[in-house]
ROMIDREN-490954 format. One record per residue (C-alpha): residue number from 1; x, y, z. Coordinates in pm, whole numbers. Layout:
% residues N
<pt><nr>NUM</nr><east>X</east><north>Y</north><up>Z</up></pt>
...
This chain:
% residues 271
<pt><nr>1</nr><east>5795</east><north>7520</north><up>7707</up></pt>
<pt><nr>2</nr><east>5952</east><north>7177</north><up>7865</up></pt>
<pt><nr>3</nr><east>5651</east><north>6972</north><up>7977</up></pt>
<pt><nr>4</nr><east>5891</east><north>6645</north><up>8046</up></pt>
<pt><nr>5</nr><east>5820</east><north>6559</north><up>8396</up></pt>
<pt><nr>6</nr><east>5496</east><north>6657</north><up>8362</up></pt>
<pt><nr>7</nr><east>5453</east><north>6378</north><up>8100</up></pt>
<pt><nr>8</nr><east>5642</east><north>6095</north><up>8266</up></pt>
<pt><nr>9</nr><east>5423</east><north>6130</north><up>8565</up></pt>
<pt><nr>10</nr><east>5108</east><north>6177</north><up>8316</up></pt>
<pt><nr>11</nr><east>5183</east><north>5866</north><up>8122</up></pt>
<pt><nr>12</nr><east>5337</east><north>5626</north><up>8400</up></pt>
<pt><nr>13</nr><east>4958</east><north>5655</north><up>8562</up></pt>
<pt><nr>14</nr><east>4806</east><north>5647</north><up>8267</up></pt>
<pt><nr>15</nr><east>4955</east><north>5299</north><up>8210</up></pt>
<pt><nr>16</nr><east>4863</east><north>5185</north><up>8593</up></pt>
<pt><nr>17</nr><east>5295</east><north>5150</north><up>8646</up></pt>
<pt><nr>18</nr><east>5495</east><north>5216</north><up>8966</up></pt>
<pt><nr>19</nr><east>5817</east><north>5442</north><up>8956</up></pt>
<pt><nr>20</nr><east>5962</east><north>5124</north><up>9065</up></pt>
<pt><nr>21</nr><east>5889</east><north>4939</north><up>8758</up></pt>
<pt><nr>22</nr><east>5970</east><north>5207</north><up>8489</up></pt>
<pt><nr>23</nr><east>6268</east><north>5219</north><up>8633</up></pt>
<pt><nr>24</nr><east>6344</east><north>4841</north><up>8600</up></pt>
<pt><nr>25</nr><east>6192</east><north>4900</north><up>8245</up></pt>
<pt><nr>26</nr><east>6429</east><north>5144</north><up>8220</up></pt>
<pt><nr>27</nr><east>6725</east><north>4986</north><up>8398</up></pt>
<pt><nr>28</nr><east>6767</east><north>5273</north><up>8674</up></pt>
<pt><nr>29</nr><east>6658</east><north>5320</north><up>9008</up></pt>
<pt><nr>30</nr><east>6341</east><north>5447</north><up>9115</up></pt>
<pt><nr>31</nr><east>6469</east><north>5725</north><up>9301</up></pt>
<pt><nr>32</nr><east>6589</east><north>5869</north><up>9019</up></pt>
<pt><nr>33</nr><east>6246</east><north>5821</north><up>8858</up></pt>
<pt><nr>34</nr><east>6133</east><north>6049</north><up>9114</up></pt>
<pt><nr>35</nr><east>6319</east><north>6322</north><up>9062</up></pt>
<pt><nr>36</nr><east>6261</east><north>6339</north><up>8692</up></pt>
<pt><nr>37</nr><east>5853</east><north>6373</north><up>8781</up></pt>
<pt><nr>38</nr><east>5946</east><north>6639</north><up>9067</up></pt>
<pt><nr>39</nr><east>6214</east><north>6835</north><up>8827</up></pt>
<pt><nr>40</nr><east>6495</east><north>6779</north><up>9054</up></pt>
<pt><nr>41</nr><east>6719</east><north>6549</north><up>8807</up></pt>
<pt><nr>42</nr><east>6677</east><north>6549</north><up>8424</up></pt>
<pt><nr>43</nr><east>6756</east><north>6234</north><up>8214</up></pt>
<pt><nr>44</nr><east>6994</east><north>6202</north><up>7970</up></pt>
<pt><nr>45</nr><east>6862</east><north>6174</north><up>7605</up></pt>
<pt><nr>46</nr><east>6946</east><north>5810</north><up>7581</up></pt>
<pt><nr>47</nr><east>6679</east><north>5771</north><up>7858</up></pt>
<pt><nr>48</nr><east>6441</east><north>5998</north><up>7700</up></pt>
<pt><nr>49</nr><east>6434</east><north>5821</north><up>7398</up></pt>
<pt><nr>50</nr><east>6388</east><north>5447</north><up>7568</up></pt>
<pt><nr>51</nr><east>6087</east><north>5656</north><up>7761</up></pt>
<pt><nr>52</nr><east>5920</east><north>5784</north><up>7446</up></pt>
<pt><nr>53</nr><east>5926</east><north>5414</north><up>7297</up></pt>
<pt><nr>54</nr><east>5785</east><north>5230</north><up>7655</up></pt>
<pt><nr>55</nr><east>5524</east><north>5487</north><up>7623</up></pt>
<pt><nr>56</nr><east>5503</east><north>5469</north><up>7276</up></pt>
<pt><nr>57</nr><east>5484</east><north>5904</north><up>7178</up></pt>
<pt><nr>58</nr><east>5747</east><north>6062</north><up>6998</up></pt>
<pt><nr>59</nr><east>6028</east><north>6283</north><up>7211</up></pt>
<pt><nr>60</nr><east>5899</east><north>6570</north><up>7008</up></pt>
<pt><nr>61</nr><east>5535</east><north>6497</north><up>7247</up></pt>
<pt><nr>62</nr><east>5708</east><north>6389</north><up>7509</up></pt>
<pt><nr>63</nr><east>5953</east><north>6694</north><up>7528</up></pt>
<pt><nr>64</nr><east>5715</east><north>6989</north><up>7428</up></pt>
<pt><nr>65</nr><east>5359</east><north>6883</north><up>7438</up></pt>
<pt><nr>66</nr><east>5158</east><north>6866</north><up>7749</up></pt>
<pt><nr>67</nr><east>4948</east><north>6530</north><up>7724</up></pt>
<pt><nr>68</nr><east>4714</east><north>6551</north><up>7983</up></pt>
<pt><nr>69</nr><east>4562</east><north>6841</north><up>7805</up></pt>
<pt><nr>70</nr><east>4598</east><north>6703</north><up>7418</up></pt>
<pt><nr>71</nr><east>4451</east><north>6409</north><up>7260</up></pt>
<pt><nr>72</nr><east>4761</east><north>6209</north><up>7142</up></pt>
<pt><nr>73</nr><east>4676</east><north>5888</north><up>6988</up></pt>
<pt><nr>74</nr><east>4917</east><north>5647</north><up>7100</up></pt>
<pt><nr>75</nr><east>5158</east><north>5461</north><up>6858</up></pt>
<pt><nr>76</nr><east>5160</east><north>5682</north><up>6579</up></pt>
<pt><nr>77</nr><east>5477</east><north>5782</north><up>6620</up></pt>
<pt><nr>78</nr><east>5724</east><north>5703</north><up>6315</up></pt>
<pt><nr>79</nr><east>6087</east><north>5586</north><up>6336</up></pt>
<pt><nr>80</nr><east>6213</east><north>5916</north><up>6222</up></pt>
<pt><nr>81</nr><east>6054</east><north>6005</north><up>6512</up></pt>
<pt><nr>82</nr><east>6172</east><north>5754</north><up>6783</up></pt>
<pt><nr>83</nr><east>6575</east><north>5776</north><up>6671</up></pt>
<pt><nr>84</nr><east>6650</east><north>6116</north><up>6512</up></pt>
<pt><nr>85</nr><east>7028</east><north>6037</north><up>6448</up></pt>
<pt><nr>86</nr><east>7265</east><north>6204</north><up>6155</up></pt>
<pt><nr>87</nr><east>7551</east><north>6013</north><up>6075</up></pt>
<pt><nr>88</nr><east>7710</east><north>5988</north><up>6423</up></pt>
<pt><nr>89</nr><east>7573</east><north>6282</north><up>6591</up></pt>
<pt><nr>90</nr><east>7231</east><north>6272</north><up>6752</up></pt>
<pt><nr>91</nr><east>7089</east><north>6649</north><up>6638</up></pt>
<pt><nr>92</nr><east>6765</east><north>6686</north><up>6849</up></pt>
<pt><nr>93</nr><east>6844</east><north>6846</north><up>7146</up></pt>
<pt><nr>94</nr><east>6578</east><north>7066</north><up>7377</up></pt>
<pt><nr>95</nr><east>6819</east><north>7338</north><up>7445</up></pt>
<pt><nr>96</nr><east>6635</east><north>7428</north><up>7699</up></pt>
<pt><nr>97</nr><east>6674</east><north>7130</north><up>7867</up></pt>
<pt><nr>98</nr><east>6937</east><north>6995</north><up>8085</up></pt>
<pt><nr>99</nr><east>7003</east><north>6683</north><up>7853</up></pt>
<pt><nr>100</nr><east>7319</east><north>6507</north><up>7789</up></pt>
<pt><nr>101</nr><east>7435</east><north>6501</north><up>7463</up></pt>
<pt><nr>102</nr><east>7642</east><north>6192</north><up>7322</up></pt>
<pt><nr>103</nr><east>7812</east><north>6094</north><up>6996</up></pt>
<pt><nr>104</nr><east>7665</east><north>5744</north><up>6864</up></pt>
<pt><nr>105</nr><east>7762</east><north>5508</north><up>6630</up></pt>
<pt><nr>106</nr><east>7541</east><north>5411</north><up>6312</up></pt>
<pt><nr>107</nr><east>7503</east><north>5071</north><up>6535</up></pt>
<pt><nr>108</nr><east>7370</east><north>5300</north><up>6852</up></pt>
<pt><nr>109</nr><east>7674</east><north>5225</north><up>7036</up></pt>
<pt><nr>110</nr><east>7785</east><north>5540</north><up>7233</up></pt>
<pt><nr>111</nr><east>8117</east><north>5695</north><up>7197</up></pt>
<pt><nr>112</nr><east>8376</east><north>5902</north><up>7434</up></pt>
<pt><nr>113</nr><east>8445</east><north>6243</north><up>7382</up></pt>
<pt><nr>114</nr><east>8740</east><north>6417</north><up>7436</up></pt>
<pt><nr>115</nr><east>8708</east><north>6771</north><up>7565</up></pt>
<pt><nr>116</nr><east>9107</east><north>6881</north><up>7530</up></pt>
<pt><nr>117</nr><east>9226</east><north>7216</north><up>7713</up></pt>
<pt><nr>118</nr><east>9197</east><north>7433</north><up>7386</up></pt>
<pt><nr>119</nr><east>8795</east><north>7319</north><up>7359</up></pt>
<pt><nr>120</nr><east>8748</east><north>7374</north><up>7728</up></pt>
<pt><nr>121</nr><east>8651</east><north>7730</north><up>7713</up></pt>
<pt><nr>122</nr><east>8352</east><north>7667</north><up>7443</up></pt>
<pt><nr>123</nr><east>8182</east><north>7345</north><up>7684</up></pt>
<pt><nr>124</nr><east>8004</east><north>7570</north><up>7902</up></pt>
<pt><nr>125</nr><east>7754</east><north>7689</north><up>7605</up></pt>
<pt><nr>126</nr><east>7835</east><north>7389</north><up>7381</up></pt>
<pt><nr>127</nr><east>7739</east><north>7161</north><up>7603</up></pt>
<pt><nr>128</nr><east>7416</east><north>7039</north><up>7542</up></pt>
<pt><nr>129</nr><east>7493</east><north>7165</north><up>7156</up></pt>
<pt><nr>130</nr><east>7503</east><north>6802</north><up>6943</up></pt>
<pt><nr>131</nr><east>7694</east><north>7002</north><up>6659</up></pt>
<pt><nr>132</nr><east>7911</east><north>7130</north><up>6905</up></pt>
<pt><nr>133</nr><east>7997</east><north>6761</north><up>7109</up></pt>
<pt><nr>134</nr><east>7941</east><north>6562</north><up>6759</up></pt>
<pt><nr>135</nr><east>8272</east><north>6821</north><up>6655</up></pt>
<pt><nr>136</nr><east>8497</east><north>6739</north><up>6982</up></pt>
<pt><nr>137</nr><east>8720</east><north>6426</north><up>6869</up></pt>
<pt><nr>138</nr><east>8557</east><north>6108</north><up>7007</up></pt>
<pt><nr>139</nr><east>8653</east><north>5681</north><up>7021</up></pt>
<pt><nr>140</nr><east>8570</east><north>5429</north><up>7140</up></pt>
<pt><nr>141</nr><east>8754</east><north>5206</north><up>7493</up></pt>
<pt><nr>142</nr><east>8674</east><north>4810</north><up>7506</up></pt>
<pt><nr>143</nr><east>8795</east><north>4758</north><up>7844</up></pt>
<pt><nr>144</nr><east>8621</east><north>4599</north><up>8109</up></pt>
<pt><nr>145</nr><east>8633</east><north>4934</north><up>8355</up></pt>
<pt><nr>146</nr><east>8432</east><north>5107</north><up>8087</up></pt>
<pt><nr>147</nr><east>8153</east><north>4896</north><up>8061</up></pt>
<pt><nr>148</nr><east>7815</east><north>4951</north><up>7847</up></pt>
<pt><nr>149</nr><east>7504</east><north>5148</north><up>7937</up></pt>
<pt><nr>150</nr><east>7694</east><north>5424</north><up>8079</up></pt>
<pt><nr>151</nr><east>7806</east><north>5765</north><up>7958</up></pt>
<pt><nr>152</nr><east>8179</east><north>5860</north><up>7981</up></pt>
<pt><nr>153</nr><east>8372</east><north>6157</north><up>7879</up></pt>
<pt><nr>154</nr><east>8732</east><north>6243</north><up>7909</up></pt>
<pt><nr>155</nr><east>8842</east><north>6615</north><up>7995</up></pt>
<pt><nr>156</nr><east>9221</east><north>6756</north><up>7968</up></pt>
<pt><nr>157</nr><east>9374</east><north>6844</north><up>8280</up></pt>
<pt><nr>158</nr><east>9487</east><north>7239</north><up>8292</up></pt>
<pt><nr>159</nr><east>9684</east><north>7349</north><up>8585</up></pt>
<pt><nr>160</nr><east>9857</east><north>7229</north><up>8881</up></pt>
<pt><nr>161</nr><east>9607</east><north>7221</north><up>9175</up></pt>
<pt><nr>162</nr><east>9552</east><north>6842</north><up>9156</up></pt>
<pt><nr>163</nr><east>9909</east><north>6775</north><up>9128</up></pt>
<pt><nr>164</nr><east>10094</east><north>6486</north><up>9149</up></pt>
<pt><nr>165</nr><east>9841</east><north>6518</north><up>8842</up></pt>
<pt><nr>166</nr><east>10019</east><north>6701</north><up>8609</up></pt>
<pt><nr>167</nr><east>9919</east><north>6995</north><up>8371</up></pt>
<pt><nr>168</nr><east>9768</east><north>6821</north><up>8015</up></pt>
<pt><nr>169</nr><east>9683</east><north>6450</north><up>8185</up></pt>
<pt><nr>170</nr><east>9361</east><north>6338</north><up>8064</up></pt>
<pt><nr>171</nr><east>9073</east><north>6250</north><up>8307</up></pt>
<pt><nr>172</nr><east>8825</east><north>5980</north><up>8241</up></pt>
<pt><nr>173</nr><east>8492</east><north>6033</north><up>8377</up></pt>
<pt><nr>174</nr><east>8164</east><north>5855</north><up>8410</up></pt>
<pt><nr>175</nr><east>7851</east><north>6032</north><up>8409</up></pt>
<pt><nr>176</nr><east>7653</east><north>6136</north><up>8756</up></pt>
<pt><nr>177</nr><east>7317</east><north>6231</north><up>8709</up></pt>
<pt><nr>178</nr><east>7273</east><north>6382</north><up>9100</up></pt>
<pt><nr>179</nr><east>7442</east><north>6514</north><up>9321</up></pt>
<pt><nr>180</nr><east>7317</east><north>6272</north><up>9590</up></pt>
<pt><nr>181</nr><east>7511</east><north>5990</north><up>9398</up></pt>
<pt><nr>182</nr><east>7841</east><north>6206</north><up>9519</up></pt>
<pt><nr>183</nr><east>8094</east><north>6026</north><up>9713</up></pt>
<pt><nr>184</nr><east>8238</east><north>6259</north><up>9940</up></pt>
<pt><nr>185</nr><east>8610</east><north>6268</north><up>9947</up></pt>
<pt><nr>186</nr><east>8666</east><north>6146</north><up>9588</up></pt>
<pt><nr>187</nr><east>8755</east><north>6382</north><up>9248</up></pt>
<pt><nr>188</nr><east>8477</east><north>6499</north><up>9004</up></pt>
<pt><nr>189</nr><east>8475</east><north>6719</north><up>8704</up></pt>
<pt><nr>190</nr><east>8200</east><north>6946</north><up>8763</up></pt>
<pt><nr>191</nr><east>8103</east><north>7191</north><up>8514</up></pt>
<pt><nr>192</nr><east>7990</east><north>7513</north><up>8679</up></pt>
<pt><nr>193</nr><east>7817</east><north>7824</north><up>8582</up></pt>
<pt><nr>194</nr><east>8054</east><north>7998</north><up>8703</up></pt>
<pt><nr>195</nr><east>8408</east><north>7828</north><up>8654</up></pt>
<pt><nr>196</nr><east>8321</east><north>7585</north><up>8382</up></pt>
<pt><nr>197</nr><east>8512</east><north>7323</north><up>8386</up></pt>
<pt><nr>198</nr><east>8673</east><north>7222</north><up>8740</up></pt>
<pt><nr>199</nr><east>8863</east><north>6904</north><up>8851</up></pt>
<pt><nr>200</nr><east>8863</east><north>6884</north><up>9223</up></pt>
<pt><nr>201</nr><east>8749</east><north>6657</north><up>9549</up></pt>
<pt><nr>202</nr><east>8402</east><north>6707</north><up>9680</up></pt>
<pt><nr>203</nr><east>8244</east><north>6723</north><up>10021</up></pt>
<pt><nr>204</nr><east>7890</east><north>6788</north><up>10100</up></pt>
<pt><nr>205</nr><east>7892</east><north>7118</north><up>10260</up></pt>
<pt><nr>206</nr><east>7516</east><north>7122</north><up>10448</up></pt>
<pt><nr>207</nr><east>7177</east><north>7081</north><up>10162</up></pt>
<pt><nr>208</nr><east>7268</east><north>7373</north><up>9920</up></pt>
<pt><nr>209</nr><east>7710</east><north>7387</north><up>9900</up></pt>
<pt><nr>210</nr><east>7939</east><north>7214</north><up>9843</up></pt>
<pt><nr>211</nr><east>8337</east><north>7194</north><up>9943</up></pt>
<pt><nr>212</nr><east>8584</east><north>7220</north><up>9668</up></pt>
<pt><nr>213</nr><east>8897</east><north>7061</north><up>9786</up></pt>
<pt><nr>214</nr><east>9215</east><north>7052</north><up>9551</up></pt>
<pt><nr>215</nr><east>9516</east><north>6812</north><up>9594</up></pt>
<pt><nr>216</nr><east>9765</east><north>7068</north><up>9610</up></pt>
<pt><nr>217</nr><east>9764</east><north>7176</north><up>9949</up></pt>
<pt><nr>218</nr><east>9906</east><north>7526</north><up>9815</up></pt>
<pt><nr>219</nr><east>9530</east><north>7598</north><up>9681</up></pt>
<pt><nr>220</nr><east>9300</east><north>7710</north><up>9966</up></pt>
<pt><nr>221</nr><east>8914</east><north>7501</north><up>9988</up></pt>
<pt><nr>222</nr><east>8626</east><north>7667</north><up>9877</up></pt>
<pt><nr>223</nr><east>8276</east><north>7682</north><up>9875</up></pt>
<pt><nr>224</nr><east>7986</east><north>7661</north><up>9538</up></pt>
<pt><nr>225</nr><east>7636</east><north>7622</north><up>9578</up></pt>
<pt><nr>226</nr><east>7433</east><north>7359</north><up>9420</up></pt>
<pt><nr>227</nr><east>7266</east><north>7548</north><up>9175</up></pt>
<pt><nr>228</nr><east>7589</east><north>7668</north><up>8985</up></pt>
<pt><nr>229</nr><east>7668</east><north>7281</north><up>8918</up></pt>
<pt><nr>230</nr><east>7559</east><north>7174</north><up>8560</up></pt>
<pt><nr>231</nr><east>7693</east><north>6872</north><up>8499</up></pt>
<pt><nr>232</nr><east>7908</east><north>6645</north><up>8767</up></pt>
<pt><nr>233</nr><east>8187</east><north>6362</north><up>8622</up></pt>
<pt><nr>234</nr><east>8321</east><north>6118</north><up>8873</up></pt>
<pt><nr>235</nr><east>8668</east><north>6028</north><up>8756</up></pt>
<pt><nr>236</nr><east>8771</east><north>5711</north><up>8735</up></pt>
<pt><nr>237</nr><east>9132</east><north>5735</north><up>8585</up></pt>
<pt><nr>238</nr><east>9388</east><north>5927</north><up>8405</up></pt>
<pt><nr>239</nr><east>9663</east><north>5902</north><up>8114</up></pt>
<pt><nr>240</nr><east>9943</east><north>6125</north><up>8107</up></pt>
<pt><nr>241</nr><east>10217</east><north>6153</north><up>7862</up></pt>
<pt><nr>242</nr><east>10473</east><north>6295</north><up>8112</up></pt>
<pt><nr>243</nr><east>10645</east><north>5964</north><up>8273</up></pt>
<pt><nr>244</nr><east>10801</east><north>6004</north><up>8582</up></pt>
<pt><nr>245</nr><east>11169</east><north>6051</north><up>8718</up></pt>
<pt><nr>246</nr><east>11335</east><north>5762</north><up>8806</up></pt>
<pt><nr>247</nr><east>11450</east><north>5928</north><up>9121</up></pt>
<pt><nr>248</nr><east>11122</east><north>6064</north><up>9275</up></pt>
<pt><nr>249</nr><east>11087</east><north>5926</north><up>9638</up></pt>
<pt><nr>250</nr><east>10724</east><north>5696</north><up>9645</up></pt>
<pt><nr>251</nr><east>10592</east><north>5515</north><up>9971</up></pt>
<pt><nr>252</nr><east>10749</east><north>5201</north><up>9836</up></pt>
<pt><nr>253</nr><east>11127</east><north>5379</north><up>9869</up></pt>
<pt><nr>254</nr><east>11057</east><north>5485</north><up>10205</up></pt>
<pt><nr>255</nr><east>10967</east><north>5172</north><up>10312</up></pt>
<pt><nr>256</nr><east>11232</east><north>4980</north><up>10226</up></pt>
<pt><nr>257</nr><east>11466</east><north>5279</north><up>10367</up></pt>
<pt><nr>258</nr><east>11271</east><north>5205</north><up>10711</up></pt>
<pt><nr>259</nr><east>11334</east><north>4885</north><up>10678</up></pt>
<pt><nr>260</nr><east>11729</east><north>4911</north><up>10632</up></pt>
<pt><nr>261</nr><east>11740</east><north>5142</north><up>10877</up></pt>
<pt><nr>262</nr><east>11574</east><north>4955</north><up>11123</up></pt>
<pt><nr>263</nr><east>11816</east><north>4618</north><up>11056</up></pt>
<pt><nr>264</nr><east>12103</east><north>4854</north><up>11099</up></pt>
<pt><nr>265</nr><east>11990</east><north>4918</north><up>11436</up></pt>
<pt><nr>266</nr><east>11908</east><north>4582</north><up>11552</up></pt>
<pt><nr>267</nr><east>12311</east><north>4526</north><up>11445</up></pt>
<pt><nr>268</nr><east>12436</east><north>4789</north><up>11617</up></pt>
<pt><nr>269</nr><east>12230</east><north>4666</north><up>11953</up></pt>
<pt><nr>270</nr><east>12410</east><north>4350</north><up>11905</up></pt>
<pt><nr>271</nr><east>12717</east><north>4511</north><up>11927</up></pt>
């Protein structure tokens, strides 16, 4: 049994501290604090770990003990037990917890993964599988839009219903841990119990759907509920290895077509 937001509540009191300032200690916001201790959101194993040492108990305790019922004596935990890394891959997951898993450096520093099109079908049980993510092919980005402290992940584009986007781009995402962080109108990656992977626009559809919205207007809006969502990706970009035509029509074109046309006629009214 899971007894982790049980035991942030437990040991936040127990150490006389206000959601507001584990979260600073934690460099989040206290709303999200909240819904760790009420079950609604579930933090990613990075967090986890940076919990276990501000409350100095191992994520073994922290994970499946309940400490309000066991004496625990605090501090004993070792270093195997605060950072349980292999090589690159981070193995201890709960799997029956709704944690993020990540590919790390030997220096800590977290990596991207690449889920491509082929790998797509095996994320929906792999996902919170460390064998399974340390296995998908991974780098690293130093660009200023992909700055530290935040988890990204880039998933391959399969078929047309985000066109101009075309079949095989690759999507970089950012991780969002709740769905109140959505921005309605703008494309996520959601991965669904149903669907799996999905690239489409959201909009809040009342407290328990929401409205999948595709940029192809040949592919009809639909509706999921909350529950089905596992994980939600906010993209942020894409690369594509299919350039362009040189004569495709874009809003710069028209414009100066406008333009010319509009000049013509102020000529011919001087006539």
């Amino acid at each position: 049994m899971i007894y982790l937001k049980e035991n942030i509540k437990f040991l936040r009191k127990k150490r006389a501290m206000t959601q507001e300032q584990l979260a600073g200690l934690l460099d989040s916001k206290r709303s999200l604090i909240g819904s760790y201790e009420e079950g609604r959101g579930v933090p990613k194993l990075s967090i986890i770990g940076r919990m276990a040492e501000i409350f100095e108990v191992s994520m073994d305790h922290l994970l499946a003990v309940d400490l309000s019922q066991k004496e625990l004596e605090i501090g004993s935990q070792t270093t195997d037990d605060k950072k349980r890394k292999t090589g690159d891959e981070n193995d201890f997951i709960g799997k029956a917890l709704k944690v993020l898993s990540v590919v790390v450096t030997p220096e800590n520093d977290e990596l991207i993964s690449i889920v491509p099109v082929k790998a797509s079908a095996g994320y929906l049980n792999g996902r919170a599988d460390a064998g399974y993510i340390g296995k998908l092919p991974h780098f690293s980005m130093p660009v200023a839009e992909l700055s530290q402290g935040r988890s990204y992940r880039v998933f391959q584009l399969k078929g047309d219903s985000m066109l101009p986007l075309t079949p095989g781009s690759y999507i970089f995402c950012d991780y969002v841990e709740e769905i109140a962080d959505i921005r309605e109108g703008k494309p996520y990656v959601l991965i669904t119990s149903d669907e799996g992977i999905v690239y489409k626009r959201i909009f809040l559809a009342g407290e328990n759907q929401l409205q999948l919205k595709s940029d192809n207007p040949e592919y009809e809006p639909y509706m999921i509920e909350n529950t089905s969502v596992l994980e939600i990706w906010r993209a942020l970009g894409f690369l594509s290895f299919e350039l362009p035509e040189p004569d495709v029509l874009n809003v710069q074109k028209l414009s100066a077509v406008v333009t010319k046309m509009q000049q013509e006629l102020a000529k011919m009214k001087d006539l």
